[in-house]
LUMLOTI-873796 format. One record per residue: z negated, x negated, y negated of N, C-alpha, C, O, CB in turn. Coordinates in steps of 0.02 Angstrom, whole numbers, plus 50000, padded with zeros to 5 digits. Each point is the difference from the previous one (the first is absolute). Glycine has a CB too. Example, Ala and Ser with C-alpha at 12.3 -4.5 7.8 and 13.67 -1.06 7.14 Angstrom:
% LUMLOTI-873796
496104934050284500005004549941500004995549940499674994850001499715014750058
500984992349888499974995849941499635003949945499924997549945501164996650087
//
This chain:
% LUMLOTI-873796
507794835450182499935004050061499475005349990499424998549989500924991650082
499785013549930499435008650002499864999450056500284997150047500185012649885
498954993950063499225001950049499985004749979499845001949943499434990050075
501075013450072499615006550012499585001350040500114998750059500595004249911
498844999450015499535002450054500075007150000499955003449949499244987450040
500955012150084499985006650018499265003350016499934997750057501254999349985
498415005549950499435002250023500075007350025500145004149956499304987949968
500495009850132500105004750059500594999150022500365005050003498975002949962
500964985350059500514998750027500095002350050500524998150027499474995049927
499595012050083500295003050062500245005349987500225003550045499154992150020
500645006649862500425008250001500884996350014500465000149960498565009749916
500994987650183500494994650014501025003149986500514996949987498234997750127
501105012949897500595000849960500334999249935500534997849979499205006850089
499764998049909499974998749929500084991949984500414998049959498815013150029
500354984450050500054991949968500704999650032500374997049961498274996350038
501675008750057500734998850013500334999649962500264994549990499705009250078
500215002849885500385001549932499864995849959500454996449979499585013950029
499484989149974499874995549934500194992550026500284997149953498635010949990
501074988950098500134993550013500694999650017500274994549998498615003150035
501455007649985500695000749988500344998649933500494996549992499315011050091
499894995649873500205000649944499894992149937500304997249955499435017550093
499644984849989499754992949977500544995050004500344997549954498525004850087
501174996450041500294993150034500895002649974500474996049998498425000650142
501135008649849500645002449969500284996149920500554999149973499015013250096
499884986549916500354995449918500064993450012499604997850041499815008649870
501064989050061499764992950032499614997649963499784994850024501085002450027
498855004349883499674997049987499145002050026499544996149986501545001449927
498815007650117499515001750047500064996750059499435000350022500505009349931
500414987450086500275001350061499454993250020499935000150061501595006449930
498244990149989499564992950029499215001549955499644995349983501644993550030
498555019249973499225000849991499704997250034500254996650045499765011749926
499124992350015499514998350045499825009149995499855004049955499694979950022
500575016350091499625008250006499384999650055500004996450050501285010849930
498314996350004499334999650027499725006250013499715003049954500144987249992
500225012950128499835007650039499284999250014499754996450043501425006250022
498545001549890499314999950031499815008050017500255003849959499364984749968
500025014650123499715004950022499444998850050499894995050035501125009949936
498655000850024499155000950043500175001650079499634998950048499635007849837
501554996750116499985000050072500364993050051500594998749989499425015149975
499704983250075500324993050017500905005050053500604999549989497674988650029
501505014450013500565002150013500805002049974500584999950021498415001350020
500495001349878500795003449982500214995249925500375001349953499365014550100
499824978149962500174993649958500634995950033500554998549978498135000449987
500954999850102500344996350057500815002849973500414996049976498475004050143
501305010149892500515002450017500314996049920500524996850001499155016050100
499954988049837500434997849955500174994349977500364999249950499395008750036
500014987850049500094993650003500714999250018500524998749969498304998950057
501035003650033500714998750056500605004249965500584998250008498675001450121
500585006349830500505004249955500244994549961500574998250011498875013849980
500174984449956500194997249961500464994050030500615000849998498425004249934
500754990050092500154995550029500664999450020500384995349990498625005050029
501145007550026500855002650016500375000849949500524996749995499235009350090
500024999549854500484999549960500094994849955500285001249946499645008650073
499894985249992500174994349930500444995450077500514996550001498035002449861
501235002050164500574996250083500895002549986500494996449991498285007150134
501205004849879500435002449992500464999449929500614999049994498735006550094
500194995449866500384998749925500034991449980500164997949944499285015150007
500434983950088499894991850000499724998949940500244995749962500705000650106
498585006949917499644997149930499364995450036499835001650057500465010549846
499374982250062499634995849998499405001949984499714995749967501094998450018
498855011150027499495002249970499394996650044499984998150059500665013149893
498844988749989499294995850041499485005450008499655002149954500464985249986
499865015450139499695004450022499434999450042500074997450055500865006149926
498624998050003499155001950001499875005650024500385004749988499394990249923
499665006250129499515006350012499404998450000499814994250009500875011250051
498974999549931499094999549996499815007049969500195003849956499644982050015
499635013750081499415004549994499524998449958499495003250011500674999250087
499774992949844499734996349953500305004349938500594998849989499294988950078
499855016349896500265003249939500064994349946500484999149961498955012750069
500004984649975500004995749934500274995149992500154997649946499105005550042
500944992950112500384993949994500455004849982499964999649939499734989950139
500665014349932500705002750017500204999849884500484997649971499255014050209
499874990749802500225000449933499764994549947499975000649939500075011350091
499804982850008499704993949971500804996449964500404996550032498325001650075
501325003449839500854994849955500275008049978500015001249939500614984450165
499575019549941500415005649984500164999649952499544999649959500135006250095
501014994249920500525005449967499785005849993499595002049958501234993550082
499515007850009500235007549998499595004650078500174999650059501294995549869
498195007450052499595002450081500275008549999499935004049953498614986750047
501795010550069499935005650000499755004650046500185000050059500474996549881
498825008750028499905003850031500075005950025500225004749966499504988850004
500095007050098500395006250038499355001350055500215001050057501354995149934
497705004250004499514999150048500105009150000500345003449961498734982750014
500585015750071499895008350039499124999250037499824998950058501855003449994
498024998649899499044998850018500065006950023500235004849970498954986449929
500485008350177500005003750043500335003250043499775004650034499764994249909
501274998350061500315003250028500475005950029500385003049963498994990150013
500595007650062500385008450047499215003150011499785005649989501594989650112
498445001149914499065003050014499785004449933499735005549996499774981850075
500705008649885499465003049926500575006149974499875004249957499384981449983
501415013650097500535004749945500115006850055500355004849986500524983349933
498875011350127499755005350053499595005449967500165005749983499804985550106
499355004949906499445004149955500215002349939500055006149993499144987650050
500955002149906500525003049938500205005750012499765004149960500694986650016
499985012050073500315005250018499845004850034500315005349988500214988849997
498905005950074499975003250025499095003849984499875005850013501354987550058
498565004449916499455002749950499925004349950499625004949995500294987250028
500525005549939500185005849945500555004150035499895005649977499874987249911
500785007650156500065006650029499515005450043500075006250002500864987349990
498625002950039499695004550038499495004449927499605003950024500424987150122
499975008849797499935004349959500595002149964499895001449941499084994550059
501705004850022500545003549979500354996449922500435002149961498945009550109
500264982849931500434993849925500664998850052499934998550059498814991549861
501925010950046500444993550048500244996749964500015001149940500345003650144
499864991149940500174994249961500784997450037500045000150062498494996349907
502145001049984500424997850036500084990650025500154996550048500305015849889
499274986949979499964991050031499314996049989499794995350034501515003149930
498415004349987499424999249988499714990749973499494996950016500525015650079
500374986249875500054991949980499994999849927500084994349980500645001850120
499225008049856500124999049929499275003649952499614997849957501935002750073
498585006750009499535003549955499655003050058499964997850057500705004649826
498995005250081499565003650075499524995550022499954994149982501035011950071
498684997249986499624998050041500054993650044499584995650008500325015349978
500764989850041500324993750027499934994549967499814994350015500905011750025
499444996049919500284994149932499364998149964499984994349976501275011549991
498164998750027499534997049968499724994250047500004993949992499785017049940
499924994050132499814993950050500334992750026499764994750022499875015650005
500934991749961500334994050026500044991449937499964993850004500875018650079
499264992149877499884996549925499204996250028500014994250023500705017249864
498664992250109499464998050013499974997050061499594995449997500065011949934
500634993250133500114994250030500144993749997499724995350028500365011749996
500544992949927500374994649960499874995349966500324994849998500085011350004
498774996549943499874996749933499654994950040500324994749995499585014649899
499734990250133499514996550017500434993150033499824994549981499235016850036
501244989050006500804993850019500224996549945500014994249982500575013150097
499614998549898500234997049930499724997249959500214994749977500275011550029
498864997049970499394994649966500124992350026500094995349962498895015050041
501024989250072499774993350017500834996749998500014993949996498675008950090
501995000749918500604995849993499834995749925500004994049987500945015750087
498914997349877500014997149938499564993549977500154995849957500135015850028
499174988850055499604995850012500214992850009500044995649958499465013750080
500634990650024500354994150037500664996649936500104994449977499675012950175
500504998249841500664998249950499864995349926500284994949980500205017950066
499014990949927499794996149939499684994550014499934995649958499985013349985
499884990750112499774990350019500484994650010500074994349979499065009950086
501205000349979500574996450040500704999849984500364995650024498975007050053
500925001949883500595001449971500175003849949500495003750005499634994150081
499325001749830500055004049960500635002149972500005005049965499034991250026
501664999750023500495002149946500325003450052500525002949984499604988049916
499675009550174500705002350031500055008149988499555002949970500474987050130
500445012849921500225006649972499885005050062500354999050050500604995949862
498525011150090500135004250060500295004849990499945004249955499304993050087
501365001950032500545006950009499585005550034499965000550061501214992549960
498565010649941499725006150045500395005050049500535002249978498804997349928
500515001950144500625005050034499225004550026500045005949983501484985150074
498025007949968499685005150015499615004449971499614999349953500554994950107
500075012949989499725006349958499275001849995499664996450037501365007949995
498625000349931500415002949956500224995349925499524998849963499895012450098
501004987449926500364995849972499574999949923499664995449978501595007250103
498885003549890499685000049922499204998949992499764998049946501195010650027
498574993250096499285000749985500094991050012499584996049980499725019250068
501174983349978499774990450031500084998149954499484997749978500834999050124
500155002649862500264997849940499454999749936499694995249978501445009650072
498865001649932499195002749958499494996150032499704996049964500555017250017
499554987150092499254997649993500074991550019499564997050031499775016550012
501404982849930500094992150027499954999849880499854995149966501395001750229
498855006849792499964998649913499485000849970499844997949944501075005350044
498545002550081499275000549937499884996150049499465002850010500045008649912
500534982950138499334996050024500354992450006499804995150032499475015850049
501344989749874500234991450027500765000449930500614999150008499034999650192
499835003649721500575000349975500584993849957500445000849957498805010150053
500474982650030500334995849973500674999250056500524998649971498334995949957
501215006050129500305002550074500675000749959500005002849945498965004750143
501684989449943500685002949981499985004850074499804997450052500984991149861
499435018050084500075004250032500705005849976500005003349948498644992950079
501895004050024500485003750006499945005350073499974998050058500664991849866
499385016750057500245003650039500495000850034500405001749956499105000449996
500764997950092500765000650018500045007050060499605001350045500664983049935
500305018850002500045005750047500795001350000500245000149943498485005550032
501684995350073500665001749997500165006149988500605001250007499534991350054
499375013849915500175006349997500585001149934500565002350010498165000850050
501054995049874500675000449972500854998350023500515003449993498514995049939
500884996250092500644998550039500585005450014500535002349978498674990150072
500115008250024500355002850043499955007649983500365003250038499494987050045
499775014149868500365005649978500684999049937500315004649974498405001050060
501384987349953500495002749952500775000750054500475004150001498834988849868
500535000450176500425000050059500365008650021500495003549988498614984850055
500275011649993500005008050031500495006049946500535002750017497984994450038
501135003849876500285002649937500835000450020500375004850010498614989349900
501144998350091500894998049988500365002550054500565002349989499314986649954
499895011050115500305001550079500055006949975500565002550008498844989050098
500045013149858500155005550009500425001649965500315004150035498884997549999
501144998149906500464998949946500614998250021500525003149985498664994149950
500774996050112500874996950024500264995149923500564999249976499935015150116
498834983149886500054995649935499524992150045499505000350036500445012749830
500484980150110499784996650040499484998049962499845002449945501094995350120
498754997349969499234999349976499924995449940499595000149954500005001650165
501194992149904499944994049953500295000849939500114995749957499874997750130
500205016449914500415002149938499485001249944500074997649944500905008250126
498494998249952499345003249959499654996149961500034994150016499825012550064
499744994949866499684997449973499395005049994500135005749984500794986849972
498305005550059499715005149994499354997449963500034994249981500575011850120
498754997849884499154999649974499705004150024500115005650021499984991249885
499434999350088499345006550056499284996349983499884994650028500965008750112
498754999349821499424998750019499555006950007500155005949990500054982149957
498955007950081499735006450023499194997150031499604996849966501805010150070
498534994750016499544997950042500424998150070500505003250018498515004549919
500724987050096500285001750080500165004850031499695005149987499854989050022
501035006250046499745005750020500385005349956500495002750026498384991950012
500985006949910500005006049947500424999549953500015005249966498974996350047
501544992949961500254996049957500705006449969500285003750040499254981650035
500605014749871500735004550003500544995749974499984995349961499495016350016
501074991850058500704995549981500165002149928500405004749995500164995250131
499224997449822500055003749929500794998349976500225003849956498344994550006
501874996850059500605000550001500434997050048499834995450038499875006249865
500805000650095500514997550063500825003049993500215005750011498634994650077
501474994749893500634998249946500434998950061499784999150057499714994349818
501145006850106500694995550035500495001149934500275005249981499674998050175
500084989949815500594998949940499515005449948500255004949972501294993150104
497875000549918499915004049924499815009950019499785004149960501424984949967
498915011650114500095005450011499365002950051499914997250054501425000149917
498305007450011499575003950028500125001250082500425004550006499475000449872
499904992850184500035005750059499615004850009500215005650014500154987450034
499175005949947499705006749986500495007650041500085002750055499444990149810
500675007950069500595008950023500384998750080500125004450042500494998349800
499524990450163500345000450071499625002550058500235003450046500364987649917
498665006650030499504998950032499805008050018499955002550056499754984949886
500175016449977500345006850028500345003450031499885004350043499924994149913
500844999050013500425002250062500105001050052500235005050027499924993049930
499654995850072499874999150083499515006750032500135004050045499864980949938
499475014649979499255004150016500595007049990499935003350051498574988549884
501865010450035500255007449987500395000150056500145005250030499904996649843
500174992050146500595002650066499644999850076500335002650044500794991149886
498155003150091499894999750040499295002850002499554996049984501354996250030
498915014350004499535002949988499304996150031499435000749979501425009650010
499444984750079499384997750027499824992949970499654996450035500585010450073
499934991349840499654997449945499675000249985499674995049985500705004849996
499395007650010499375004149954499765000050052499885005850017500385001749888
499564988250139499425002450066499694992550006499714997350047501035013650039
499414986849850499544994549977499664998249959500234999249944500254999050093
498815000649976499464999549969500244996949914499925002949946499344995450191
500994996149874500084996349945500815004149951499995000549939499284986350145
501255015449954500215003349962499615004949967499924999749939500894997250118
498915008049982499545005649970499664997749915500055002449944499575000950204
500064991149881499714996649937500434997849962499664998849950499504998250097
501445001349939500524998449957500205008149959499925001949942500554986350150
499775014549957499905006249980499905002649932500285001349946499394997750153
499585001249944499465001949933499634996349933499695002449952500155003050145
500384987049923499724996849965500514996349966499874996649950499175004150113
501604999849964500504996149955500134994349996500364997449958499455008749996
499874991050098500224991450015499624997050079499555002650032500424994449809
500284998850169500194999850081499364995749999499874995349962501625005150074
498055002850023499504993750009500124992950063500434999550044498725011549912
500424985650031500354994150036499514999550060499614995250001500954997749891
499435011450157499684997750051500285006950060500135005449975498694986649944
501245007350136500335003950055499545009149994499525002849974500784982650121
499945015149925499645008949993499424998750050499535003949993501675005849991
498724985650066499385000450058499584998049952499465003049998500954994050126
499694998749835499194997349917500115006249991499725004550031500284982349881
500535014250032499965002349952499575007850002499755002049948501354989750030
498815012850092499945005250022499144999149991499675004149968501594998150112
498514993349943499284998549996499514996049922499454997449997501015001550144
500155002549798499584999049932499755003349968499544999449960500904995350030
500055012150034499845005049946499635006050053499914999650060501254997449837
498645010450040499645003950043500585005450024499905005750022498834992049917
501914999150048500445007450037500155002350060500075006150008500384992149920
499624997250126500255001050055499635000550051500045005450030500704990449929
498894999950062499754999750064499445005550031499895001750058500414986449911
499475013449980499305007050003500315004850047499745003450045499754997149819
501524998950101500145007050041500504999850044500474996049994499205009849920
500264999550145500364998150053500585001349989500364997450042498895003650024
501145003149878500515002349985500294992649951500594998350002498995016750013
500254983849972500514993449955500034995550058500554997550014499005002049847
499814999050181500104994450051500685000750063500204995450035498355003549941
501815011350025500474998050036500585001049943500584998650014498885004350113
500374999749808500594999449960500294993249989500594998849993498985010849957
499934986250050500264992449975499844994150044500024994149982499815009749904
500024998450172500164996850074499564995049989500084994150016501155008250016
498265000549939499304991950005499834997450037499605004050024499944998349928
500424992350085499634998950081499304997449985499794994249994501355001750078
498545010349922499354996249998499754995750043500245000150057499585007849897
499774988250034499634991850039500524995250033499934996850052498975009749989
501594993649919500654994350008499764995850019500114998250057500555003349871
498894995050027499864993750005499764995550056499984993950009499935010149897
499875002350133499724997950063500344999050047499794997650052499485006849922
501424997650014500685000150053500224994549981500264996050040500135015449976
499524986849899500514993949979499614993550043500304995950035500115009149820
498734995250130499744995450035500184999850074500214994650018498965006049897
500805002650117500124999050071500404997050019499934995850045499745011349966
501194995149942500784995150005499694993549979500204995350034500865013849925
498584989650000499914993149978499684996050051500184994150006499745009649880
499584998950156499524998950052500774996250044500094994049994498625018449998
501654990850038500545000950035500334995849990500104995650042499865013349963
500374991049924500584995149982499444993649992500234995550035500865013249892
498424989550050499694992650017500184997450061500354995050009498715007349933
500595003050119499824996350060500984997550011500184994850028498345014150036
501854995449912500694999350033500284993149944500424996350026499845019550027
499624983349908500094992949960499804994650027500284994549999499605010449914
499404997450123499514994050010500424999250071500194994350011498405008049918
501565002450119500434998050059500504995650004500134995250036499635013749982
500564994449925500834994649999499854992149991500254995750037500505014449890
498694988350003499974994549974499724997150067500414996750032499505005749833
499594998150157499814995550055500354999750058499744996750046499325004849915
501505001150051500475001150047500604994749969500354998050047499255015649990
500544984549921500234995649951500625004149978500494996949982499044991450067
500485017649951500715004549969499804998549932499464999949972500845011350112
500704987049887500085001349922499615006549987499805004150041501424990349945
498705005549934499585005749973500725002249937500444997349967497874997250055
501465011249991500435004149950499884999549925499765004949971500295002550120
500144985749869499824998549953500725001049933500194995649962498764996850125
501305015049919500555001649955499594998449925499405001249994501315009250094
499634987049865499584997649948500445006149928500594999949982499064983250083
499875020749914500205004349959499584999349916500275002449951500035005050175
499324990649872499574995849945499855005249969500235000549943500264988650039
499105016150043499865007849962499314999449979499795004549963500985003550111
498824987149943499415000049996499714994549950499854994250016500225011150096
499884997449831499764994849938499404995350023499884997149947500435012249960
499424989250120499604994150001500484992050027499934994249978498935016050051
501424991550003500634995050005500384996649932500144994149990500045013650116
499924998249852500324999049937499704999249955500254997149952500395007450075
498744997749972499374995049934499914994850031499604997749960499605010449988
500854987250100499734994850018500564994649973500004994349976499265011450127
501274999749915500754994349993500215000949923500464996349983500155005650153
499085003149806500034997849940499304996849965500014998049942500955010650060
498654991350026499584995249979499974993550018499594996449971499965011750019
500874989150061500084994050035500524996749952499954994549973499755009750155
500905000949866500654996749978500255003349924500524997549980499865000750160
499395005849823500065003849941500415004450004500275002449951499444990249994
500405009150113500545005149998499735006149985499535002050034501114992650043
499645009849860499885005049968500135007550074500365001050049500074990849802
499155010650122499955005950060499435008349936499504999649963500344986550204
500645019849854499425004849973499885002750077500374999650049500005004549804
498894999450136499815002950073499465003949982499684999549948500674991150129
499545013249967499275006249977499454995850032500054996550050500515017849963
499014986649953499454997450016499305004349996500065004849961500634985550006
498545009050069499595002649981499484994549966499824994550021500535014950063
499454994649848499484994149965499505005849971500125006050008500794982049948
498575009850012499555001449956500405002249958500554997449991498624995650030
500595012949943500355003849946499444998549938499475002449980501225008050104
499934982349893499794999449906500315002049947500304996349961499364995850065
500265015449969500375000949950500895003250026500385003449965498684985949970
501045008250129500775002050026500255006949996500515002249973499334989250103
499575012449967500305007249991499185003849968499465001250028501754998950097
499095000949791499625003049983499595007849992499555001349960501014988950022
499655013050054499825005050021499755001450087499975005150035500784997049854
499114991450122499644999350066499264997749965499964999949939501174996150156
498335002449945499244997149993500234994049983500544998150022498695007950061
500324989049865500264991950017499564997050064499545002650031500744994649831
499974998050143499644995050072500375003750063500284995550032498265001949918
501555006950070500025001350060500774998350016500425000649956498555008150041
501204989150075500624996650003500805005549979499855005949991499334985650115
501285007549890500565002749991500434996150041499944994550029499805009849863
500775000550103500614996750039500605000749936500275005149978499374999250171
500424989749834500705000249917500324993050017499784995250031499455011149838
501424995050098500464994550013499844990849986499884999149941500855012450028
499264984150060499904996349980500484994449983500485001550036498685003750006
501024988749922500274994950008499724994050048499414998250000500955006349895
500064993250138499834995150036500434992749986500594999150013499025010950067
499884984749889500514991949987499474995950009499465001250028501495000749876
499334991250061499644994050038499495001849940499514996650013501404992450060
498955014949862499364999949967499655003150038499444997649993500845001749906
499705007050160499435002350023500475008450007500615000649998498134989649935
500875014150074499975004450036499695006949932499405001549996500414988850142
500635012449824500025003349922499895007350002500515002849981500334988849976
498465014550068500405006449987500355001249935499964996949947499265007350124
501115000449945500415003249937499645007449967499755004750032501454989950032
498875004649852499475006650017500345006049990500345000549949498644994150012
500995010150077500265007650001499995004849944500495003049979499164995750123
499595001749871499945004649925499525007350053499534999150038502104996849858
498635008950093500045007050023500165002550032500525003049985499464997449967
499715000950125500545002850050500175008749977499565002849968499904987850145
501055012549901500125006050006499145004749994499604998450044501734997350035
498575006549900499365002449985499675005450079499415000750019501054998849818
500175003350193499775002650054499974996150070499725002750048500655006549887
499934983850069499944995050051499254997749969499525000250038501914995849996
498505002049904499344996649991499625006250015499454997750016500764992349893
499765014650095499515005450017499835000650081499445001250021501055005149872
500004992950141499985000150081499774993550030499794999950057501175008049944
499074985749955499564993150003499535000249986499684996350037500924998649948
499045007849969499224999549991499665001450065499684995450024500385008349857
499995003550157499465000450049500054991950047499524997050024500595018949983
500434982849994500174995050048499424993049967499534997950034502045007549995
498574992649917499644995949961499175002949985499624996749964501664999749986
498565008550075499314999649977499505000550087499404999350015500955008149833
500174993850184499894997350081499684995050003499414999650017501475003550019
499684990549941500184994350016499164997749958499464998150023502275001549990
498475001549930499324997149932499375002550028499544996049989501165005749888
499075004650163499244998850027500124996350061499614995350010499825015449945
500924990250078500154992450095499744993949966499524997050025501935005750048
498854995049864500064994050001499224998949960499654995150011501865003349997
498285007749939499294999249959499435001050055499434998149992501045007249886
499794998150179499384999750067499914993850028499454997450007500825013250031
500264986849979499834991950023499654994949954499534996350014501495005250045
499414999649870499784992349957499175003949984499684996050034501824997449883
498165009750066499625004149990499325000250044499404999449986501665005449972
499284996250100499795002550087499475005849986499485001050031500604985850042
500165016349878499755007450006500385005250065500615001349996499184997249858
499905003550188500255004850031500155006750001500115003350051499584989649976
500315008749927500015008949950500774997450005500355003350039498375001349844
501574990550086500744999449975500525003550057500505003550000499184984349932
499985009750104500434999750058500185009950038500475002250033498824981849991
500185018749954500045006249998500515005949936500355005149996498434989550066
500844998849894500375003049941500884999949996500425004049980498404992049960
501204998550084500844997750001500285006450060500475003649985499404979549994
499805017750082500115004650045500305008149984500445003550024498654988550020
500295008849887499945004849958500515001649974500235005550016498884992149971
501194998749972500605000349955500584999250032500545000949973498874995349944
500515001750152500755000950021500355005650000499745005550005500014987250052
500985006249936500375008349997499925001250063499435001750018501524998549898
499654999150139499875001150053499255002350043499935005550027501064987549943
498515001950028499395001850028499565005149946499695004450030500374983550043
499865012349858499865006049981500255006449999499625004849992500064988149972
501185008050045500265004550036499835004950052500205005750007500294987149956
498985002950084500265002250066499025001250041499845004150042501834986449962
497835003449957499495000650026499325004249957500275004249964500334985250097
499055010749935499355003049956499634995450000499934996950053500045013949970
499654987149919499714993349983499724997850039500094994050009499845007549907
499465003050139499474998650055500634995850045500114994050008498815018649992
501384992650020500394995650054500494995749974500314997050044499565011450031
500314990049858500184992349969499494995050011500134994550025500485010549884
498924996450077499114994749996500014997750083500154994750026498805014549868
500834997350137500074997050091500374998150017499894998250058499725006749978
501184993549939500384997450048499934992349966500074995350039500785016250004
499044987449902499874993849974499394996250022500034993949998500555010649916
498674999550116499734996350040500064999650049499634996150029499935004249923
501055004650098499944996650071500504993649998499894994650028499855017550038
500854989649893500414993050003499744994349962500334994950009500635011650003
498464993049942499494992950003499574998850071499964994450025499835007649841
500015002050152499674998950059500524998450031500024993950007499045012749991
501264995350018500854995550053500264994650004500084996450050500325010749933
499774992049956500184994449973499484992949999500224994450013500475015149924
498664991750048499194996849978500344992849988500405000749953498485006650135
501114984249942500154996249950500484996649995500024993949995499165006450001
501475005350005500444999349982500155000449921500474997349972499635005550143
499255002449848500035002649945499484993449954499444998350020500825017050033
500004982749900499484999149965499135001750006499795005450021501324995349931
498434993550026499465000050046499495007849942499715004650028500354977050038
499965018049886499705006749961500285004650002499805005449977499824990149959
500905003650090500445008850000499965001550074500425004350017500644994549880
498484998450163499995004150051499475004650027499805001550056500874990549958
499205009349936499435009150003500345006049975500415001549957498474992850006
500675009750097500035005849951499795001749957499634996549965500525005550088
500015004349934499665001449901500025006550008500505003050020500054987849886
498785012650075499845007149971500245001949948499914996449952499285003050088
501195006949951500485001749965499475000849923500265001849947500705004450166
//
């Protein structure tokens, strides 16, 4: 019997899906799953989530909640996390701070400013999961899902590197998905590779019977001009291979777009998405949390798109599985930094959880990953470190925010959002600092 423990079990849509997908195998279907979160309210809601769907799928599962992090991962298997330190509150400031000095940002969870802070919100959690884990459950395996995905990953390998840690993100997926729809080639026909960074990853091939799509992919783009009014085509474009993350990321890695108001209506950017996406989420909770305590079925269509379901169920039962993954880069893609996480194909069986190694990305994708990776490498050398220069410095080197700000007002916006944030951040990194 596997032991999952969910930790931020109230991002309760999200645990919907996945326990769908879970109670969906039979040999999953009678886990011990264990919801733990800090808010009692939106524990309560996923409790009662869980509870319904293993009612509905008649699986036997042995279900737990607690506000206890450490009972909650005391035996664990497989823990996954999905926590959000700070909230709609902290991803407010993220955003709206650095606009009122003219930075914008579309999602702000990976890289940028967004992405640094939020990362540094993050570590300090994570220190103590990792913590708790090596007492209480050294062999079990963590499914990472929360962003920014590659700095978590990186700073769970320099402060807990004995830790089995997997990244998981559905963005490859669902652009190869997307890819095929646009083509009119089905999905279960393709065969494809992609590694990269999160986020940033390129589809380096993508076959049906042996055969290149690619030129089709062209094609399409030649017949429908409003194609090209996408960020991520644009970047295919020019760069010759498809990146793996939606044009709302992808628009906010590099320094091309956002500075100017003319690409932002050429390629229909919505700047500060994210703050709209949060709000639907705000929305669709409370409207989940209505039904379940109202005792309405839950809309539990089971589509199994989300790999943490499927590493659990080939490490449980040996069932062979490949899947993208984010890990520490040893050696995988050699023309990236080593240590810092990647996103490359992995094997998944009952020995464990295998990257595969890549070699050389395309020399101009590894060129558009570095700024991204040397972001990530001072976020994560400011925390383990708790030098606070890093944290400027990483600011520094961003494309996007060096694009768009002048160092003074890079430096000040980095001490008003420590002062904002204060101990949410790591306890040496909440000063300011004279330039």
């Amino acid at each position: 019997m596997a032991s999952v423990v969910f930790l931020g079990a109230g991002s309760v849509v999200f645990t919907r899906e996945l326990l769908a997908d879970i109670f969906g195998f039979p040999e999953l279907a009678g886990s011990r799953i264990v919801l733990h979160d800090i808010d009692p309210e939106r524990l309560e809601t996923a409790e009662a989530i869980a509870r319904r769907i293993a009612d509905q799928l008649s699986a036997k599962a042995q279900i737990t909640a607690t506000q206890d992090r450490r009972a909650a991962l005391d035996g664990a298997d497989y823990v996954i996390n999905a926590i959000q330190v700070g909230m709609y509150a902290a991803t407010r400031r993220d955003f709206e701070m650095p606009a009122r000095r003219g930075l914008r940002q579309t999602i702000g969870d990976t890289i940028g400013v967004g992405g640094i802070f939020r990362a540094l919100r993050t570590f300090p959690v994570l220190a103590d999961i990792a913590a708790d884990m090596e007492q209480l459950c050294p062999d079990a395996v963590l499914l990472n899902y929360t962003n920014p995905m590659a700095m978590n990953v990186s700073y769970l390998a320099a402060v807990a590197p004995r830790l089995k840690v997997l990244g998981l993100c559905h963005s490859v997926y669902w652009t190869v998905r997307d890819l095929c729809e646009l083509i009119d080639v089905p999905y279960e026909d393709v065969t494809y590779h992609s590694a990269g960074v999160n986020h940033q990853a390129w589809i380096l091939r993508w076959e049906r019977d042996g055969i290149d799509l690619y030129p089709r992919l062209d094609d399409a783009i030649a017949e429908d001009p409003q194609l090209r009014r996408r960020v991520r085509v644009d970047m295919y474009l020019r760069l010759g291979y498809y990146p793996t993350e939606t044009s709302e990321h992808s628009a906010e890695y590099v320094p091309w777009y956002l500075r100017h108001d003319s690409e932002i209506e050429r390629l229909r950017i919505p700047v500060g998405d994210y703050l709209r996406v949060s709000e639907e989420n705000l929305a669709e909770y409370a409207a989940v949390r209505c039904a379940v305590l109202a005792g309405e079925d839950l809309d539990i269509e089971r589509e199994t798109t989300e790999y943490a379901p499927q590493v659990i169920h080939s490490l449980q039962t040996g069932t062979g599985r490949r899947i993208v993954a984010n890990v520490a880069n040893r050696g995988l893609i050699t023309n990236l930094p080593d240590g810092f996480a990647v996103e490359v194909p992995c094997t998944v069986d009952i020995s464990g959880a295998t990257p595969q190694p890549v070699g050389d990305l395309p020399p101009q994708c590894a060129a558009v990953n570095r700024p991204y990776v040397s972001v990530g490498e001072l976020t994560v050398a400011a925390a383990v470190t708790g030098n606070p220069r890093l944290i400027r410095q990483a600011a520094m080197v961003d494309p996007n925010t060096a694009a768009t700000l002048t160092l003074d007002d890079i430096w000040s916006l980095c001490d008003e959002l420590t002062l904002a944030h204060g101990e949410l951040l790591p306890e040496p990194l909440r000063t300011t600092v004279a330039p």
